[in-house]
N, C-alpha and C positions, 0 to 999 in steps of 0.2 A: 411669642405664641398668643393667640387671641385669647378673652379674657372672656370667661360664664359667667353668670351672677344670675340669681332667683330668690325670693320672697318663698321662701319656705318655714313658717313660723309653726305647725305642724310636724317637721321632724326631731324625733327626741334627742340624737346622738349625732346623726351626722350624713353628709350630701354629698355625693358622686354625681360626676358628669362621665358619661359613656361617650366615646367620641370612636365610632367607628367600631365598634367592641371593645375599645379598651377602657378601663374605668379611671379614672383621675378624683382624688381629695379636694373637695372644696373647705374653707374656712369661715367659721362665721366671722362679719364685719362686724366690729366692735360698736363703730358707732351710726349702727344703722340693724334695729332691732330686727331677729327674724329672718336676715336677708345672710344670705351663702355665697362666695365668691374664689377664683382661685382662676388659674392658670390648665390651658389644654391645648393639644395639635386642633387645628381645623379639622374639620367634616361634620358627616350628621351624628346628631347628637341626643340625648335624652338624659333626663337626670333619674337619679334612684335615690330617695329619701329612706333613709334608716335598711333594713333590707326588703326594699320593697322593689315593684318592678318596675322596669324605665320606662319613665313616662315624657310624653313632648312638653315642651320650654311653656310656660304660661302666653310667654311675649315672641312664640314664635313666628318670625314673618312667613314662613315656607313648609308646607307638610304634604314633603313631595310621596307618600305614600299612606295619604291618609289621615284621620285625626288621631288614629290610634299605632298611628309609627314613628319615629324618631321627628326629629325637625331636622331643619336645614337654615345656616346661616345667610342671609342675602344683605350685598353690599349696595344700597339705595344709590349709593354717589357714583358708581358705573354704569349704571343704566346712560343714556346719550339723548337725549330729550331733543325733539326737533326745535330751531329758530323759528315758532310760530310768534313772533309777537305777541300772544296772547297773555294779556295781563288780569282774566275773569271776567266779569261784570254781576251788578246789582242783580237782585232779586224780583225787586218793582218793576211792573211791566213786561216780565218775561211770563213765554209760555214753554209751561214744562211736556215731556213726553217720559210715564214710567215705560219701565222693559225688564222681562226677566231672562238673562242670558240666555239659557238653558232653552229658551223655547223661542225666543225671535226668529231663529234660523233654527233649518234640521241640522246643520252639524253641531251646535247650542257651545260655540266657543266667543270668545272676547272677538278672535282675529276673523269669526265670521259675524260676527253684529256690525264688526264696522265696516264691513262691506256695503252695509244698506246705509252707512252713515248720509250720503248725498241723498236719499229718502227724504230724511230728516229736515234736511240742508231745505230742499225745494216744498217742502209739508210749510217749513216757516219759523218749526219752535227754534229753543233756544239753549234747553239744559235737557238731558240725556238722566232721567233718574235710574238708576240700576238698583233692582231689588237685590239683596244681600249676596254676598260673594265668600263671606266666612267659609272654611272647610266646612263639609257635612258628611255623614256614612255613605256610599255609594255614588254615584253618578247624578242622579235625577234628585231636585226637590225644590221647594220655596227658594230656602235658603234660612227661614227665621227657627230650626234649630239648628242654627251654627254652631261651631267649637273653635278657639283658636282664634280671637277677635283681633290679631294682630295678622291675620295671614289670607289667602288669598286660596278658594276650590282650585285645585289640581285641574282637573277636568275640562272646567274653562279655559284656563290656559297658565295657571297660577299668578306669582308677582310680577312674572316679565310680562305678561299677557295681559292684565290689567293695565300696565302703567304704559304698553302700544295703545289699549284702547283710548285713553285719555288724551294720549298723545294726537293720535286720530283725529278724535272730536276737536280736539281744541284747533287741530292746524284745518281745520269746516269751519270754524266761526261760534262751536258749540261748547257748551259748560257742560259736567256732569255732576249729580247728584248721587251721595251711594249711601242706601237703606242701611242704618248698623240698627244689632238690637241689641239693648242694654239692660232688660227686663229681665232675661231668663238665659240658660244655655241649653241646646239640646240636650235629651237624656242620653245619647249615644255619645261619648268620646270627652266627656266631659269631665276633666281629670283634677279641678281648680278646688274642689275639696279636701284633697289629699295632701295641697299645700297650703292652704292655711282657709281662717274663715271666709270665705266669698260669698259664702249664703248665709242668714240667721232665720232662725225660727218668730224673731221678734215679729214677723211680718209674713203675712201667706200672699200669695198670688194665686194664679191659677194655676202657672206651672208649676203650685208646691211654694218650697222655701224662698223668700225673696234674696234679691241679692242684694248682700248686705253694706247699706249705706250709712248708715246711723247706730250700730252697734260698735263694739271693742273688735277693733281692725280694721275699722272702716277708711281710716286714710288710704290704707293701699290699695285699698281696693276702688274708691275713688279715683284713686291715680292712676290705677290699672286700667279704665275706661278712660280717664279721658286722656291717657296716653297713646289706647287705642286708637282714640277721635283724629288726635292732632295727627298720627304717623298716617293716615288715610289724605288727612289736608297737604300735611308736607313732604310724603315722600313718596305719595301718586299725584300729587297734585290735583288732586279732588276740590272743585271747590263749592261744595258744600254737602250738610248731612242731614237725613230724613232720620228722624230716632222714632224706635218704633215704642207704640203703645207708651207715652210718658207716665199715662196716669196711673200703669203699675210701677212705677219709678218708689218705692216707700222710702219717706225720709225725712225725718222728726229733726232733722238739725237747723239750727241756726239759719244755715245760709246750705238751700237745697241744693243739692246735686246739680243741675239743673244750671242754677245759676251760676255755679262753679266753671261751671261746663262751657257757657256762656262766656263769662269773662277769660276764660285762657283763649279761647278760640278769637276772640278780638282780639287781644296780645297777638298774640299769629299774626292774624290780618294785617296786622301794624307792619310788625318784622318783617314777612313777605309781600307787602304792597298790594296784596289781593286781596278783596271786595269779598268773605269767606262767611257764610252764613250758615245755619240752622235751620231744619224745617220739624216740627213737632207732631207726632200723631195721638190728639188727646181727645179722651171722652167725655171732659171736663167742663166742655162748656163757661172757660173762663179767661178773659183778657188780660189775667196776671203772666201768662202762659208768655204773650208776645208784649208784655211792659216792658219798660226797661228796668234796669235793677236796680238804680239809683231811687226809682217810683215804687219801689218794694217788687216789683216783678222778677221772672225770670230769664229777659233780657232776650229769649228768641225770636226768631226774625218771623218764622213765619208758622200758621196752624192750619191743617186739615180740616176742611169744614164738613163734616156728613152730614148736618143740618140743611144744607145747601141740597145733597145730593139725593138724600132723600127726599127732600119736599120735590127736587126733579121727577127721580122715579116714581115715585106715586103719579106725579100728574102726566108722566108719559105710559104708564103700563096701566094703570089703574091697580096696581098691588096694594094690600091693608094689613098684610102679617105681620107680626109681631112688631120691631121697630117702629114700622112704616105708621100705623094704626094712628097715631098723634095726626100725621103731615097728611092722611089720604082722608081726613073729612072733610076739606077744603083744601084741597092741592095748590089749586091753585092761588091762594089766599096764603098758602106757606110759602111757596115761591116768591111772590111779590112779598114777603117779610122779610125772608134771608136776605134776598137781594137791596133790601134795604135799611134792614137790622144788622146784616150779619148773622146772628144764630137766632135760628126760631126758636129754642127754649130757651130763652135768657131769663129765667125764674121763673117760667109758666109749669105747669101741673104735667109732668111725664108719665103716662097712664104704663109703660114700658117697663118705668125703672120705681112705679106706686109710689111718686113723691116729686116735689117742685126740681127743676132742674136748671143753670145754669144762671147766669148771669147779664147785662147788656155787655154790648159791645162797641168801641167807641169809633162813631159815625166817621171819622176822617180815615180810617187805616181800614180798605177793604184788602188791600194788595196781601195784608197779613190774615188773611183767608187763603190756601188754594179751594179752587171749585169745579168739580169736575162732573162727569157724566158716568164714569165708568171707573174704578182700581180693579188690582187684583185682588182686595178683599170683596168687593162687592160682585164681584165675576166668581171668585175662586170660591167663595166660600158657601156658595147655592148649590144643591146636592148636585146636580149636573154640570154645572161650572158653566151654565149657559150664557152667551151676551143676549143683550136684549135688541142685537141685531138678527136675533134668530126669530122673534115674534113681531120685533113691532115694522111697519112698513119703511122704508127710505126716507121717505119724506117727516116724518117721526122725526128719526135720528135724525133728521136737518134742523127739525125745529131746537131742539136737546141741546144738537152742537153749538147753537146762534145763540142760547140763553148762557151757556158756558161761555164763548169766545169775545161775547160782548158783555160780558158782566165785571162790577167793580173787582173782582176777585184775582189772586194770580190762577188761572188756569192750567189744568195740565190734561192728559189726556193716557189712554193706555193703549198699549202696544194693537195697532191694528180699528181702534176703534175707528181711526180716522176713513176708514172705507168700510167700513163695518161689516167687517170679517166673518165670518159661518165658523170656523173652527171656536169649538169652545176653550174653555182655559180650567179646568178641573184640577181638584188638590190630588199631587202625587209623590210620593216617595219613593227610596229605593235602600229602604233599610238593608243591612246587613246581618243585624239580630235577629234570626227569625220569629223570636217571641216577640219582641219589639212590634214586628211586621205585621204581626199577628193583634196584637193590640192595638195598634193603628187603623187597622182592616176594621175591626168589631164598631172600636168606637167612632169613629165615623158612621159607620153602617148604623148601629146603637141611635146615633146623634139625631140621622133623618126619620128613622122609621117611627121615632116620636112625634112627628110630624107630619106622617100621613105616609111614606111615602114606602115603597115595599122594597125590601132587605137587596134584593137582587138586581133594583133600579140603581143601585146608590154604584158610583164607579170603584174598583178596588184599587185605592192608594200604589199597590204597589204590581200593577199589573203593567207590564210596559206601553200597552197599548193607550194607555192611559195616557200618559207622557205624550206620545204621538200624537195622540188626536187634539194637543194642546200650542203645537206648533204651528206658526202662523204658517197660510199658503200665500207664498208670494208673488203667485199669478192671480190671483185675488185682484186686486187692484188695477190692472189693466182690463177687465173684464165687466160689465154690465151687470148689475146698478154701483157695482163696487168702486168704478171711475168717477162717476158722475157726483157719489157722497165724497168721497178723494178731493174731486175741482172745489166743494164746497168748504171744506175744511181752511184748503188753501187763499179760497176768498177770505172765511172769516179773518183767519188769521193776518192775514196784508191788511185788511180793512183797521184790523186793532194795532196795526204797526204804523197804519199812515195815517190813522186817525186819531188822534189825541185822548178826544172825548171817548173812547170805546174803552183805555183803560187807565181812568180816572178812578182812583181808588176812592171817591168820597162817596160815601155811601148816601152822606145826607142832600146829593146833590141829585140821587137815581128817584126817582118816582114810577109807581107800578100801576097798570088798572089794568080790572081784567073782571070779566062774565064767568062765574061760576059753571053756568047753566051750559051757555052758549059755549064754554070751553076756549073763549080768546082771552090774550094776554097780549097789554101792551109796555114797552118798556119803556121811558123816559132816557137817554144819555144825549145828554147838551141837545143841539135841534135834531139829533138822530131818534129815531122812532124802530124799536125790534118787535115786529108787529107779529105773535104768534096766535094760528090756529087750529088747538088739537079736537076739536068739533066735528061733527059731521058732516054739518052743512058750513055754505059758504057762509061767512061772516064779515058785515062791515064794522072795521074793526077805528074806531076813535083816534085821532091822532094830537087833537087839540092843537091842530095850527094846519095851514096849510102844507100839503105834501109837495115837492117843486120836484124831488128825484129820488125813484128806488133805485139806489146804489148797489142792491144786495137782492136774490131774490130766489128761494125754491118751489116748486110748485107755482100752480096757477095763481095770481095777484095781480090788480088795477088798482093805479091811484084813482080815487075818486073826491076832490077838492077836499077838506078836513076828514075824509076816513082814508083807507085802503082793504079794498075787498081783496080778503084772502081766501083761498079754497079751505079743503078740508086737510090737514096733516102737512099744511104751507108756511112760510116764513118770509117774510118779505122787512129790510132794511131800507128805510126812507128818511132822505134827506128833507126836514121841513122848513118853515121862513119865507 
């Protein structure tokens, strides 16, 4: 008979496993504090601490009816993996593409995203990031209140349905990415307090109680994520993970989370022969984040730059709210920083957060930057979830995409942006708690109307239409202007594949000038010239050296011996020498 075991330090007398309805005696392990084990028939299962009511496995892979129904055991090593040769690849010099299942395609499963996988294929990237796939209440959502970090939403297609999609990607040429969060759990379905400490009060977040990594229980609960981590690397073959929000990670120990986390997942890499990375989303503003850990760092591979994105948006939208306010006095002068600093507040004065903010960053590792234009935070989290392909013209988003695609950075892009989509991407739910639903509804609403904007603009989280109107239209793309941004995408991206110099991670080797006034931007990479102008009039734009060939070019542009006359909302790519 197969054999239960759970980390239930939490019950005072004693742990049943329910296997089907019938209840079976577990035993505490002697030498293994806390933890309950014993013998039962197969099926779905849940255990019941003291007389309490069945609750699903901590570490369960499968919750084929939800996060608040039994679990289900899945055996990894049946699954049948295709002969793709596929052995991974590096992080440097790839360009990544996010995607959230649930909204790529209208049927929002695994086995329909990768129908579009040859999209992908001919767009150019390289890894496939998937926003979070943890069970959640109901059908529709982010995904970043999961429950059940060992398992896989029903909806999408569960564990068999993931570990096709990957299969998919990989036998395309393509790596995937997949978004875990380790910072908080949904309020819905979340059953990890009943079995022992997973959260302490020692430390607040925004979600409330942190989860606890530096108090009394914290081994297991370390172990508990980054058992998660590894069974996401080894038993989908994932090869690599986005961890969301580190910098709510709280953790006073010796040797952080973080880095822990770090070094078993190279251990992996070794054992399975795959090239298995980390990607970090931190507000932190600091290069310990991507050190290695020998150097006192935290050993991950790579970090999110908003620094980057914002200093974009500003100087493509002309926006100054909140955030933004630092990067939109000189946009353009934050641009040309990022891209050559790395983070524009590396210990300069953050008027945002009323105090000095971050740290440098070091000039030869730009690749440990992604740099994008667009996420689903910076989409989803605007009270209409608008893209900024709804305001700003085509030729805009050509210039945006050419300072991304040619930048020291690793790159990535969000679902759609690449032909710049009209559907927007708004926050939706599909609670099941209707008080829950209901608090969700408010505070959201609550959130914007503090900001100007009126109670009945704001879209209802949990209205289905909602949801809908976030699904990309995939005749989009074959359609005018939506083709012609498309063919552009696909230039940059070849250009930075067959071009060396375009994804040169050395920061100190990129040089910027640019006219505030006048609105142009020019880019320095090796004799390559990313000559942008968001101006109104035409602008001849400095190249400091002679032009011999625009390789690359949107809108109206002439070489004109050391300049190139750009029109207004143009981008032209010139080979100089």
């Amino acid at each position: 008979m197969p054999a239960y075991e759970v980390w239930a330090p939490h019950a005072a007398s004693r742990v049943r496993v329910e296997v089907d309805g019938t209840e079976h005696e577990l035993a505490r392990c002697a030498d293994r504090a806390g933890w309950w084990s014993g013998q039962a028939p197969a099926g779905d299962y849940a255990f019941r601490l003291d007389d309490g009511p069945p609750l699903p496995d901590p570490r369960s892979a499968c919750q084929p009816h939800g996060p608040h129904g039994p679990s289900r055991p899945v055996d990894h090593a049946a699954f049948r993996w295709s002969r793709t040769g596929w052995r991974g690849r590096a992080l440097p010099g790839a360009v990544l593409y996010e995607l959230h299942i649930g909204t790529f395609t209208a049927r929002g499963t695994f086995e329909a995203a990768a129908e579009h996988l040859d999209h992908l294929v001919e767009l150019g990237v390289d890894f496939v990031e998937l926003m979070p796939v943890c069970p959640f209440p109901g059908r529709h959502g982010w995904g970043y209140d999961g429950v059940s970090l060992w398992a896989v939403h029903e909806p999408y297609g569960g564990p068999e349905g993931l570990k096709r999609f990957v299969d998919a990607a990989h036998r395309n040429g393509l790596g995937v990415v997949l978004d875990v969060v380790h910072n908080h759990l949904g309020p819905s379905g979340n059953y990890l307090p009943a079995y022992g400490p997973y959260f302490t009060d020692r430390h607040h977040t925004p979600w409330g109680s942190a989860v606890n990594l530096d108090a009394p229980g914290s081994d297991e609960v370390r172990a508990y994520l980054i058992g998660s981590a590894l069974a996401w690397l080894r038993d989908y073959r994932i090869d690599g993970l986005r961890l969301d929000a580190v910098h709510a990670l709280a953790d006073d120990r010796a040797v952080h989370f973080l880095e822990e986390l770090s070094g078993e997942v190279r251990k992996l890499a070794v054992t399975t022969n795959r090239p298995l990375f980390l990607i970090a989303e931190s507000d932190l503003n600091t290069p310990r984040t991507t050190a290695p850990t020998e150097a006192g760092g935290q050993g991950l591979t790579a970090q999110w730059s908003d620094d980057f994105h914002h200093a974009l948006h500003c100087a493509l939208t002309g926006e100054s709210q909140g955030y933004y306010a630092d990067f939109a006095r000189e946009p353009l002068a934050a641009v040309a920083k990022a891209l050559t600093r790395g983070f524009f507040h590396d210990g300069t004065w953050s008027s945002f957060r009323g105090r000095s903010h971050g740290r440098p960053f070091p000039t030869t590792e730009g690749h440990r930057l992604l740099g994008y234009l667009q996420t689903h935070d910076q989409v989803g989290n605007r009270a209409l979830g608008d893209r900024i392909s709804t305001t700003l013209p085509v030729g805009r988003l050509a210039c945006g995409a050419a300072l991304v695609l040619t930048s020291p950075f690793t790159p990535m892009l969000f679902m759609g942006e690449e032909w710049g989509a009209a559907t927007p991407w708004q926050y939706f739910t599909d609670h099941t708690d209707p008080d829950l639903a209901e608090a969700v509804r408010q505070g959201r609403r609550r959130e914007f109307t503090e900001h100007g904007w009126a109670a009945e603009a704001v879209p209802d989280p949990q209205e289905p239409a909602t949801v809908l109107r976030s699904v990309l239209d995939w005749t989009e793309p074959r359609r005018a202007p939506h083709a012609e941004l498309l063919s552009w995408y696909r230039t940059l991206i070849r250009l930075r594949r067959e071009r060396p110099e375009f994804a040169d991670p050395d920061l100190g080797a990129v040089r910027a000038a640019f006219d505030e006034a006048a609105g142009w931007l020019v880019v320095h990479r090796g004799p390559y010239r990313v000559a942008v102008n968001l101006g109104p009039d035409e602008a001849a734009v400095p190249l400091g050296a002679a032009g011999r060939e625009v390789v690359a070019a949107f809108g109206p542009v002439a070489p004109a011996g050391t300049d190139v006359r750009v029109g207004p909302d143009a981008v032209a790519v010139v080979l100089t020498g």
